[in-house]
BAVORO-336306 format. One line per field, with one value per residue: residue number from 1; y negated, z negated, x of N, C-alpha, C in turn; residue in one letter. Coordinates in Angstrom, 2 decimals. Atoms other than C-alpha are relative to their C-alpha. Layout:
# BAVORO-336306
i = (NUM; ...) .
n_v = (Y; ...) .
n_w = (Z; ...) .
n_u = (X; ...) .
ca_v = (Y; ...) .
ca_w = (Z; ...) .
ca_u = (X; ...) .
c_v = (Y; ...) .
c_w = (Z; ...) .
c_u = (X; ...) .
aa = (A; ...) .
END
This chain:
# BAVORO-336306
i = (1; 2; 3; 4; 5; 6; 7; 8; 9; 10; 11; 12; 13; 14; 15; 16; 17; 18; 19; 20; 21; 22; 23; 24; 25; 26; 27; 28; 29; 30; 31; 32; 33; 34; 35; 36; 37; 38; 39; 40; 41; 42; 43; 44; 45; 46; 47; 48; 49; 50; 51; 52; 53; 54; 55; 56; 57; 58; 59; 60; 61; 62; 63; 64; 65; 66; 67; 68; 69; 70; 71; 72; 73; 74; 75; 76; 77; 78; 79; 80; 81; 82; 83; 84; 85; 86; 87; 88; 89; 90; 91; 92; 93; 94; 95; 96; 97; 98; 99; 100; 101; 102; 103; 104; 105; 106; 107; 108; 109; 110; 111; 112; 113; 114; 115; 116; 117; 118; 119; 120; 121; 122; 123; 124; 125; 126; 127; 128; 129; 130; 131; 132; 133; 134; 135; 136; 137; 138; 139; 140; 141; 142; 143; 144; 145; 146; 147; 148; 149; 150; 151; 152; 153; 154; 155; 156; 157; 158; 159; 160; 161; 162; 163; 164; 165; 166; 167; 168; 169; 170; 171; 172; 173; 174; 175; 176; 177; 178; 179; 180; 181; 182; 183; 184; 185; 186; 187; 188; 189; 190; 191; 192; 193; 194; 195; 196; 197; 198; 199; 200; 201; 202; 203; 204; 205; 206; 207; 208; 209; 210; 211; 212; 213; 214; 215; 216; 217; 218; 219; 220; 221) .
n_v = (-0.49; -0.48; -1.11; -0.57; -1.30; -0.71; -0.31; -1.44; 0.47; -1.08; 0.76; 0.00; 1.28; 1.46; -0.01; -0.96; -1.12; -1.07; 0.10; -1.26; -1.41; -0.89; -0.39; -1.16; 0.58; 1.45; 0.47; 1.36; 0.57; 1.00; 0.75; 0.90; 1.74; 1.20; 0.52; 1.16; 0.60; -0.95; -0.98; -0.75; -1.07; -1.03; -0.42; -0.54; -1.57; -1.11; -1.46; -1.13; -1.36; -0.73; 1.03; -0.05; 0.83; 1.06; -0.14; -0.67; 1.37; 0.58; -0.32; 0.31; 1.48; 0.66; -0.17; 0.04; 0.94; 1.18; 0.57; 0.90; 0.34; -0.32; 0.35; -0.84; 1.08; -0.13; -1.79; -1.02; -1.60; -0.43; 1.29; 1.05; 1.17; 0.39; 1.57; -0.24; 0.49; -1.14; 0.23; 0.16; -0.85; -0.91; 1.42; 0.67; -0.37; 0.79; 1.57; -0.30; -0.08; 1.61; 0.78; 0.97; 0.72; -1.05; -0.16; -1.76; 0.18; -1.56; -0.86; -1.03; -1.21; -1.79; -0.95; 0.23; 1.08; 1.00; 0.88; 1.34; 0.28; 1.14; 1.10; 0.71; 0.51; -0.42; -1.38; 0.15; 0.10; -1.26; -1.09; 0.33; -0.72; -1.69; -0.06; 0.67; -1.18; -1.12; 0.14; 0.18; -1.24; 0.02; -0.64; 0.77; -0.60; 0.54; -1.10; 0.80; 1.08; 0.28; 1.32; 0.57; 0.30; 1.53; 0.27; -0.01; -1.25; -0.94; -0.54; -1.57; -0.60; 0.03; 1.05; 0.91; -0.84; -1.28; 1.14; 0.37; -1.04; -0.42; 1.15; -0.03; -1.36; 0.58; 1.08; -1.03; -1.26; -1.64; -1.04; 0.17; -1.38; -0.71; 0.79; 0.55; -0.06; -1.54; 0.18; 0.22; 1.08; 1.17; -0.13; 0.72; 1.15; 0.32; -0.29; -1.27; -1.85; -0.58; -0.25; 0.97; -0.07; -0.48; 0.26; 1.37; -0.06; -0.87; 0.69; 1.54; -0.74; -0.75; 1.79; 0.37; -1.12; 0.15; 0.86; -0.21; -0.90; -0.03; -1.68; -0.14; -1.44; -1.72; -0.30; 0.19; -1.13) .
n_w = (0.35; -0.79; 0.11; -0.70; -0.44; -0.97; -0.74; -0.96; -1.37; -0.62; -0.80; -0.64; -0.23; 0.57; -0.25; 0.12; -0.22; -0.89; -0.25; 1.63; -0.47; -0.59; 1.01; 1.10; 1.08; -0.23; 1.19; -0.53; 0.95; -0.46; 1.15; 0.76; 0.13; -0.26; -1.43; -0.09; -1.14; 0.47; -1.42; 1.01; 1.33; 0.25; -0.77; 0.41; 0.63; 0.21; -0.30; 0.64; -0.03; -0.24; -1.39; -1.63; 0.28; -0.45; -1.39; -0.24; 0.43; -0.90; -1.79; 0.74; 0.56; -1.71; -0.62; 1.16; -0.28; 1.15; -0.16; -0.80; -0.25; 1.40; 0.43; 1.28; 0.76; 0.85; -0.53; 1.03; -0.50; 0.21; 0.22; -0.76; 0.27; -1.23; -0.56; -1.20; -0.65; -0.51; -1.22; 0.93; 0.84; 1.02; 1.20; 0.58; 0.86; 0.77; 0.52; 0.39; 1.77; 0.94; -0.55; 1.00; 0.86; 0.50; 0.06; 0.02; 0.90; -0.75; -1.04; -0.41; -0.67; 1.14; -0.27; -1.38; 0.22; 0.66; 0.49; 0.04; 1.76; -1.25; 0.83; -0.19; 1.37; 0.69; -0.27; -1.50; -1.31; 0.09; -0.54; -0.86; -0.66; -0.26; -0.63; -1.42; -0.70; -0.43; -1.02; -1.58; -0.43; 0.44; 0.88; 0.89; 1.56; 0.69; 0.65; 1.26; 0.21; 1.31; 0.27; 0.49; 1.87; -0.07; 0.85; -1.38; 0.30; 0.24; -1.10; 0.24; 0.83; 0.94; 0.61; 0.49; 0.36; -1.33; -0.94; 0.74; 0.28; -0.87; -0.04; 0.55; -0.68; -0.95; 0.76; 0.69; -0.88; -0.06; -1.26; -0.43; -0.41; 1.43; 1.18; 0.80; 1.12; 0.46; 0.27; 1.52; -0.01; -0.65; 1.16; 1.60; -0.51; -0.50; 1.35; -0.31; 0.25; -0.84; -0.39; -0.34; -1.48; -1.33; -0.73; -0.61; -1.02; -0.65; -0.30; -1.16; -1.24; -0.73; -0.55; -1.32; -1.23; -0.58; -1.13; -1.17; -0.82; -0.28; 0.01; -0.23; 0.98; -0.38; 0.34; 1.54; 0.76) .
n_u = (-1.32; -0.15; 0.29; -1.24; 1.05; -0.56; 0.75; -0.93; 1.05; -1.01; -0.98; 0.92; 1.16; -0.68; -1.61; -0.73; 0.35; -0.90; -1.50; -0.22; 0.80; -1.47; -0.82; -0.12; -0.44; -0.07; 0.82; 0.45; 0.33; -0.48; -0.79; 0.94; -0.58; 1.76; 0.09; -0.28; 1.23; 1.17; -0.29; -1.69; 0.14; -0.95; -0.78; -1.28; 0.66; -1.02; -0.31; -1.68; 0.10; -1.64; -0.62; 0.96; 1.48; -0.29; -0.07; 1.29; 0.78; -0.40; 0.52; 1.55; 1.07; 0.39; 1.56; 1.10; 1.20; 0.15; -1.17; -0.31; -1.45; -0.71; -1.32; -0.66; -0.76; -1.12; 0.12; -1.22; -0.20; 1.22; 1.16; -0.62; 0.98; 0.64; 0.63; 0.83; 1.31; 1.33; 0.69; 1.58; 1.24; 0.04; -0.03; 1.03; 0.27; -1.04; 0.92; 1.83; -0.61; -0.26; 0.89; 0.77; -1.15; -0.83; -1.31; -0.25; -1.13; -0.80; 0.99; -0.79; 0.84; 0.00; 0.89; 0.59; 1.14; -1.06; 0.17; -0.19; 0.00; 0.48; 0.42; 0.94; 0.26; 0.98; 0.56; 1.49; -1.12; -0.54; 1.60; 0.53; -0.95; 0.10; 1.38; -0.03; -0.68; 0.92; 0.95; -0.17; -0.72; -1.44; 0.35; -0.75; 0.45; -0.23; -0.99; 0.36; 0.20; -0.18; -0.27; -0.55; -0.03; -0.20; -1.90; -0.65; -0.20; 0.74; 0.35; -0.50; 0.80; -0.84; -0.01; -1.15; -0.69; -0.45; -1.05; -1.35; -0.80; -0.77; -1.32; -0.86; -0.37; -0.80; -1.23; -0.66; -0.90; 0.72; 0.07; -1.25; -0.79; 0.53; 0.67; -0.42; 0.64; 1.25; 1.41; 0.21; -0.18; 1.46; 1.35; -0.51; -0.16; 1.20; 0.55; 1.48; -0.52; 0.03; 1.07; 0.83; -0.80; 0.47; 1.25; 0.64; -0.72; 1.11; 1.19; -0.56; -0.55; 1.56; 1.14; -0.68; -0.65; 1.56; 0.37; -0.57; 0.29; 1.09; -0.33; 1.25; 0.74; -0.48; -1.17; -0.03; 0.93) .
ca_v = (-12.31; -11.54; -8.13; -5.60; -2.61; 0.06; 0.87; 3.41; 3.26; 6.16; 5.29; 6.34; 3.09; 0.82; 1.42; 3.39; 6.36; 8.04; 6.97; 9.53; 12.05; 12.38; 12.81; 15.07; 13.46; 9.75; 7.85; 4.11; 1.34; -2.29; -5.30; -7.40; -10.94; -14.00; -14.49; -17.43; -17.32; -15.64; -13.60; -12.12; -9.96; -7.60; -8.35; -6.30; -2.40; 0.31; 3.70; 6.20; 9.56; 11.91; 10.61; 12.93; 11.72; 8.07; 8.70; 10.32; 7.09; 5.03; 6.76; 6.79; 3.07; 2.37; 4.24; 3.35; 1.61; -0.40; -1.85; -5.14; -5.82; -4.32; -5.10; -2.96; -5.49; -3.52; 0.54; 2.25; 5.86; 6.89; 3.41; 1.29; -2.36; -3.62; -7.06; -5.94; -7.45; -5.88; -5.53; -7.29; -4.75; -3.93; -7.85; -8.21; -5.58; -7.03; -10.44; -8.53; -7.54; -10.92; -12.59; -13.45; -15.23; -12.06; -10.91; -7.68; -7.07; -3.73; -1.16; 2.37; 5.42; 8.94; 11.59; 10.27; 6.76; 3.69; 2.39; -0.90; -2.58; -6.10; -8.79; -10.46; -13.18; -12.08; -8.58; -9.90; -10.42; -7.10; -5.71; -8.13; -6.58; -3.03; -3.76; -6.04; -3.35; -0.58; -2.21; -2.96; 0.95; 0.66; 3.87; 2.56; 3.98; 2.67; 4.95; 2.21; -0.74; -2.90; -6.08; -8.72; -9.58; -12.88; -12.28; -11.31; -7.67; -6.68; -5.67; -2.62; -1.93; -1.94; -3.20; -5.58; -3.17; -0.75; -3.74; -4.95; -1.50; -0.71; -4.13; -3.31; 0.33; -1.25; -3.94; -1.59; 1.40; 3.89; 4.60; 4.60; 7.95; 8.70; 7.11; 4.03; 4.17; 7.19; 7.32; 7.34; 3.96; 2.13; 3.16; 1.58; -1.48; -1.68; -0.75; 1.94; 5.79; 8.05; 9.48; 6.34; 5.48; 8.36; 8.50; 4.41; 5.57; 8.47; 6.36; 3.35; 6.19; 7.66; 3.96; 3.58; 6.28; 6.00; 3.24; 3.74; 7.02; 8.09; 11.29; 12.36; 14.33; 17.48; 17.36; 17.01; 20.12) .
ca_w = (-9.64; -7.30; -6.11; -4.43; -2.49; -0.98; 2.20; 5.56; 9.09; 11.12; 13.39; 16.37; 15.86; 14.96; 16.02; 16.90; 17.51; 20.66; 19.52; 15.42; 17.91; 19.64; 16.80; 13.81; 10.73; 11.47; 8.47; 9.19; 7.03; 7.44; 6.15; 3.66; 5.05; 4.69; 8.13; 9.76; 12.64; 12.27; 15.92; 13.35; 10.35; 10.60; 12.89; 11.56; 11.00; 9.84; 11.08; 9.17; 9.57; 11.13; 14.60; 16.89; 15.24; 15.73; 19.40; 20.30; 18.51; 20.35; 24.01; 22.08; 22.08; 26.07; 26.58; 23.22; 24.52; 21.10; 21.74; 23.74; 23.50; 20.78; 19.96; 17.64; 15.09; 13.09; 13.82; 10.65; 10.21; 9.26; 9.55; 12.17; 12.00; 14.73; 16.20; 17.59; 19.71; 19.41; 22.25; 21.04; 20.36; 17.29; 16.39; 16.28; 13.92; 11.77; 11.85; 10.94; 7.46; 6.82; 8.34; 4.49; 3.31; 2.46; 2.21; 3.20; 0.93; 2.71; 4.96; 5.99; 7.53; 5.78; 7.54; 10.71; 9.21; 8.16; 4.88; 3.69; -0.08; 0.93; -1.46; -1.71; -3.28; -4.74; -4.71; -2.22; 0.11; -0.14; 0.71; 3.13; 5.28; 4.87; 6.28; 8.97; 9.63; 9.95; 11.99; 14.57; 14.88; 12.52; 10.39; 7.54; 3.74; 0.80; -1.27; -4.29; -5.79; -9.09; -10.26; -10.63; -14.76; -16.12; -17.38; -14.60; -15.81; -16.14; -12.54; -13.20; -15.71; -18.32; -21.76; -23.59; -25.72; -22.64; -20.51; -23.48; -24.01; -20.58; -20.35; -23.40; -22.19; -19.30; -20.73; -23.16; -20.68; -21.42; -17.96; -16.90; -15.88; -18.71; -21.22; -22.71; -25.51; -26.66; -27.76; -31.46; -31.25; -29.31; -31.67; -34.65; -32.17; -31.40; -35.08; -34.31; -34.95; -32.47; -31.88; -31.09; -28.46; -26.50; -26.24; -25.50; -22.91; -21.84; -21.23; -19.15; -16.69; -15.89; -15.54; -12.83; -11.31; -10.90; -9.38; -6.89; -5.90; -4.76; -5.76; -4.64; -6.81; -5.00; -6.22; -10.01; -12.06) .
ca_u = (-13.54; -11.25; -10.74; -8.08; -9.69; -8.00; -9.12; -8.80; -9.18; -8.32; -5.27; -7.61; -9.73; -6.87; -3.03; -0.27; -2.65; -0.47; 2.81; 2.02; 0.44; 3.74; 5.67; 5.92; 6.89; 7.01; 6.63; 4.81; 4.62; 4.35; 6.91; 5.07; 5.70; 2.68; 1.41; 2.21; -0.29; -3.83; -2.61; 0.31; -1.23; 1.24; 3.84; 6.73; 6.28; 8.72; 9.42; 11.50; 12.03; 15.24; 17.10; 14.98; 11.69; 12.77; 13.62; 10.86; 8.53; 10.50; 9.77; 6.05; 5.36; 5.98; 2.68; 0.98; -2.16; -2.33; 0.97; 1.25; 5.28; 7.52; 11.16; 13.35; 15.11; 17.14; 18.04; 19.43; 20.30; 16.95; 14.44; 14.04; 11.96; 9.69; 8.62; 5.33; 2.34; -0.67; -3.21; -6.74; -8.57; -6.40; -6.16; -9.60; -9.99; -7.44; -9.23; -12.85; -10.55; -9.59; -12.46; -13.82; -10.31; -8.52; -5.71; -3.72; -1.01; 0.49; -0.90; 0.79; 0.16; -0.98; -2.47; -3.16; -5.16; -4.16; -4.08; -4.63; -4.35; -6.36; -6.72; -10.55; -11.66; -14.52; -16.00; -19.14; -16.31; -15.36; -19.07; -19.67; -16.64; -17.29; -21.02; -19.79; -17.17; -19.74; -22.08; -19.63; -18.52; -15.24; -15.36; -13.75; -13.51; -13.09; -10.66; -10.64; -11.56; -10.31; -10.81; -8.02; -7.95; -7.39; -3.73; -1.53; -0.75; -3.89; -4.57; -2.32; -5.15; -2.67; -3.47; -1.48; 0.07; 0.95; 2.57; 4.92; 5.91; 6.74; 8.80; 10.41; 11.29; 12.61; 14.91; 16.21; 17.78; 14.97; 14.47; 18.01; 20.04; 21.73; 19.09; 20.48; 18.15; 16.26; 12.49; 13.58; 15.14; 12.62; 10.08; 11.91; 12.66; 8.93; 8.09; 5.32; 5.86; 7.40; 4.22; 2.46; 4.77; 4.69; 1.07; 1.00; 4.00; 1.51; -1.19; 0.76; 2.18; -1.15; -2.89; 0.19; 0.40; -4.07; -3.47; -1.15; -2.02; -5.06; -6.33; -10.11; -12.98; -11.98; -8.53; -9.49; -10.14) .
c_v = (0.60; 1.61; 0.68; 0.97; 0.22; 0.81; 0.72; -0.47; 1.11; -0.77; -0.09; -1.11; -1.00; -0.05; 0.93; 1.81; 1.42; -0.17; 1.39; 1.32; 0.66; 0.16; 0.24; -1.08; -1.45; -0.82; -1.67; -1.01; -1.70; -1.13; -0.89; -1.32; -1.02; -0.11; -1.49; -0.47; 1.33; 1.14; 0.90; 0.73; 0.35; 0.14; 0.64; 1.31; 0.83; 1.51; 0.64; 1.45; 0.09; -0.74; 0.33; -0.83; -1.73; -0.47; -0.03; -1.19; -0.82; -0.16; -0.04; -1.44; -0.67; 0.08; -0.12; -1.32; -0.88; -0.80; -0.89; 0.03; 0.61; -0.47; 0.82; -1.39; 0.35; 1.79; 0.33; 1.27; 0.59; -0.91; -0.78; -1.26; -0.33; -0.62; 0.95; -0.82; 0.57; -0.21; -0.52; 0.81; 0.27; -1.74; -0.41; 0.57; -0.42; -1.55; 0.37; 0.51; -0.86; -0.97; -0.51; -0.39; 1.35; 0.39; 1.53; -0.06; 1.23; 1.10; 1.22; 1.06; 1.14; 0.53; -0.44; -1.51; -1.14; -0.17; -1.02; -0.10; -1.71; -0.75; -1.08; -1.30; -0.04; 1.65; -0.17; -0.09; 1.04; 1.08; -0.87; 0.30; 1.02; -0.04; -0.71; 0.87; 1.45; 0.09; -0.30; 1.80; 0.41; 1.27; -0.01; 0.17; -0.88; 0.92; -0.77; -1.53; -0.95; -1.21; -0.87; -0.93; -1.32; -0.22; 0.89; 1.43; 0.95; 0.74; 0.91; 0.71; 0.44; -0.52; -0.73; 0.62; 1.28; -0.87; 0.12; 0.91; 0.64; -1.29; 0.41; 1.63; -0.20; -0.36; 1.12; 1.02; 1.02; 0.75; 0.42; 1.52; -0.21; -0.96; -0.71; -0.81; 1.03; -0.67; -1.08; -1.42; -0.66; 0.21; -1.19; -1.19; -0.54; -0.25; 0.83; 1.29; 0.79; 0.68; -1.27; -0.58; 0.99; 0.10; -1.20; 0.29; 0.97; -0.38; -1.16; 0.64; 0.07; -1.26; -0.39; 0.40; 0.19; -0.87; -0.53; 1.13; 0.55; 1.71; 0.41; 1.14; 1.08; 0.62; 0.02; 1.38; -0.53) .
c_w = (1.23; -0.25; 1.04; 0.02; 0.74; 0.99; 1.16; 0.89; 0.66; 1.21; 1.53; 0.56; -0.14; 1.17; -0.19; 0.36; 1.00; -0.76; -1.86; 1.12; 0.75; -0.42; -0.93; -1.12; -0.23; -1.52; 0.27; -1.21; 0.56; -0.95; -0.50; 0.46; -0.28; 1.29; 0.02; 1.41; 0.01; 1.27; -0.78; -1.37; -0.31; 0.88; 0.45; -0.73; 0.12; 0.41; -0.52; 0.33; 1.09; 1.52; 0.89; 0.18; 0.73; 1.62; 0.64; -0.72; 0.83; 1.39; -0.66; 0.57; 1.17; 0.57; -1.14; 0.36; -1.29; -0.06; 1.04; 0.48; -1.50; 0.37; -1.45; -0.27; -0.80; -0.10; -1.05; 0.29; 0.25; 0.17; 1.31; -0.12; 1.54; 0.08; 0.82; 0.12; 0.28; 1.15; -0.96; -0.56; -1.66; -1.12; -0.24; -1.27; -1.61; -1.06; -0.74; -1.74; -0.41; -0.02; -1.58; -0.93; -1.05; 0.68; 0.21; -0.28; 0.60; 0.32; 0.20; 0.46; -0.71; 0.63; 1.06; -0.44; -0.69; -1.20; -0.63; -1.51; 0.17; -1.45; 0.25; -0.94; -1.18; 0.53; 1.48; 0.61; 0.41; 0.98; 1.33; 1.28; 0.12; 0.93; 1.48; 1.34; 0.88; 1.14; 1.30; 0.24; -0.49; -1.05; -1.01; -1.34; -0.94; -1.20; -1.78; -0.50; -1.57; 0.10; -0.27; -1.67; 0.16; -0.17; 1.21; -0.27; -0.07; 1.53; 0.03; -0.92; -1.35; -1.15; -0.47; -0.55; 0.72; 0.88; -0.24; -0.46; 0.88; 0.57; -0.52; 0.32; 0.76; -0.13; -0.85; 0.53; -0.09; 1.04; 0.73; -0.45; -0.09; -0.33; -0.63; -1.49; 0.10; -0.67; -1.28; -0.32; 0.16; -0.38; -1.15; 0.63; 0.26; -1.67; 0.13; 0.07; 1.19; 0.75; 0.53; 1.64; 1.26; 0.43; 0.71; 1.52; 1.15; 1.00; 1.27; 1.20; 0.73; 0.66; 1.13; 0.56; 0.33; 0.78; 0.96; 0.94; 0.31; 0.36; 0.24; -1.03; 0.96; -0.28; -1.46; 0.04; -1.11) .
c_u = (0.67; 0.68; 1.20; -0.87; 1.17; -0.57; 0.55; -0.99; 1.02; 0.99; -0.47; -0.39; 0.88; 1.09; 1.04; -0.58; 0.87; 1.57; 0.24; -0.46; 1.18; 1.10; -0.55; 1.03; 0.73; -0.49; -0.51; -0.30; 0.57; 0.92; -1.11; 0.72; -2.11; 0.04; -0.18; -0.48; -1.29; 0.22; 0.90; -0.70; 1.01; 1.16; 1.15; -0.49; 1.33; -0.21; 0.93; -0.49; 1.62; 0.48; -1.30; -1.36; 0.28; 0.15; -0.89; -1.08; 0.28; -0.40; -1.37; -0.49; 0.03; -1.32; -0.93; -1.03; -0.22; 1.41; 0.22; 1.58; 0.15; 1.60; 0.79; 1.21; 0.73; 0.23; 1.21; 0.00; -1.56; -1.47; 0.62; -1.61; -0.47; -0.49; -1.36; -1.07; -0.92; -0.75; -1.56; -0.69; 0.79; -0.12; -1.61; -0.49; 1.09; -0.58; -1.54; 0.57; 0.15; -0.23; -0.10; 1.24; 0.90; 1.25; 1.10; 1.45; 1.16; -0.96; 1.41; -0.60; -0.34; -0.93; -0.67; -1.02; 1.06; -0.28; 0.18; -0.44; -0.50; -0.63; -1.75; -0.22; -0.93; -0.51; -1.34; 0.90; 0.21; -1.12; -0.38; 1.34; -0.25; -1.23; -0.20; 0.74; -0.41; -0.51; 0.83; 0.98; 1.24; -0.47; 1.05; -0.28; 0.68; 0.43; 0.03; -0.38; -0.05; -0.08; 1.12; 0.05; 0.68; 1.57; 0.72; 0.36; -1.06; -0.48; 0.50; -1.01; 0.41; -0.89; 1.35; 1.12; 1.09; 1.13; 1.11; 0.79; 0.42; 1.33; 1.01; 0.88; 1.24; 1.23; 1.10; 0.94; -0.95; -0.07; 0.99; 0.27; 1.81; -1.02; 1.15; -0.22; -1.17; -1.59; -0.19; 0.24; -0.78; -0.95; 0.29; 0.25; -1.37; -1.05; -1.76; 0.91; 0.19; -1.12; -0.86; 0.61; 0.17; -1.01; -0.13; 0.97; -0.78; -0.64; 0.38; 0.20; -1.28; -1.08; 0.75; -0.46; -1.73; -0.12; 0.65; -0.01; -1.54; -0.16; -1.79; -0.66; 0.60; 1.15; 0.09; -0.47; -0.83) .
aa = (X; X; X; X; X; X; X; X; X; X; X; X; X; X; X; X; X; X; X; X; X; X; X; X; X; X; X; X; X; X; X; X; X; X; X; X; X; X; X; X; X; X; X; X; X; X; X; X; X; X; X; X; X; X; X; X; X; X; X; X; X; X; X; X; X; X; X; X; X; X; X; X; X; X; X; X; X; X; X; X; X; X; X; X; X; X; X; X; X; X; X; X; X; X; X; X; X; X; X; X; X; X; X; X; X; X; X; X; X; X; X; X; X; X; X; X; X; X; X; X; X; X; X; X; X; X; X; X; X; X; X; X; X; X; X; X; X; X; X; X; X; X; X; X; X; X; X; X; X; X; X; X; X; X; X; X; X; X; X; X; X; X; X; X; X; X; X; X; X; X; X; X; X; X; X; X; X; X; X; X; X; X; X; X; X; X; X; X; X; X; X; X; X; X; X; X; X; X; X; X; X; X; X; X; X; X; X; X; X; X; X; X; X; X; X; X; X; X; X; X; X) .
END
């Protein structure tokens, strides 16, 4: 079955390391395109944050030893996009992620590390990366890991019932600012009891929001 793991690599061992160390509140994140040469993972990365920050990144990435060539491609108020060329060392580690036919769906920065959301095709894929990763000195975590389900929704971990009731939510205006349909309605449109609905609405949030954020035992009470 295939498999989606979320994974970390301090920025240190990878990329970008001098250019976050000389700025204060840089935010990093790369564009999701398909690569279209195995030298290209990631060849397009975002920077946001205030003018000075941006500036200051900018003068950053002349002396960022993980930085072959860069190119700024599009400079908004707050974001700017970047053509870059890594230096090998960061493409090989790149290629040692997607050495077993995987896939890296988006990567970003937090807290000084990268991370990465990396499509496998099977779970042994998954293990036989982390162990290949190890042994060559990559200290590299594994923050989560879910199976892809047979029905295309279920990888949110959703059930069936949870999906079609956040569709219909959707469609409807529920989430919309004003509300263009209240609870009470979309109960009686769903035909289940106000109570049933907010728990199944309960339940869908919390199955998101688990599996997009990443929250460690030490942060649970």
């Amino acid at each position: 079955m295939s498999t989606i793991a979320a994974l970390s690599v301090p920025a240190a061992e990878f990329a970008l390391h001098h250019t976050l160390e000389a700025t204060d509140g840089l935010a990093v994140e790369i564009e999701r395109v398909v690569a279209y040469d195995p030298d290209h993972v990631m060849p397009y990365v975002w920077f946001a944050g205030d003018e000075s920050t941006l500036a200051t990144a900018d003068d950053a990435l002349s002396d960022d030893p993980s930085v072959d060539e860069f190119e700024p491609l599009t400079d908004l108020t707050d974001e700017c996009l970047y053509r870059m060329n890594w230096v090998d060392d960061v493409i090989v580690i790149l290629h040692l992620l997607t050495e077993e036919q995987a896939t890296i769906l988006d990567a970003h920065v937090e807290n000084k590390a990268w991370r990465f959301r990396v499509l496998f095709p099977e779970r042994e894929a998954l293990s036989r990366t982390y162990d290949f990763a190890t042994e060559q000195g990559l200290s590299i975590g594994i923050q989560k890991v879910h199976r892809l389900e047979e029905n295309r929704h279920g990888r949110f971990g959703l059930t069936d019932a949870q999906y079609e009731t956040l569709v219909a939510a959707l469609e409807r205006g529920y989430y919309e600012i004003p509300r263009e349909m209240d609870m009470d309605h979309l109960s009686d449109e769903l035909g289940i009891s106000h109570q049933a609905l907010s728990e199944r609405l309960r339940r869908a949030h919390r199955t998101l929001v688990a599996e997009i954020v990443d929250v460690g035992e030490s942060d649970k009470e």
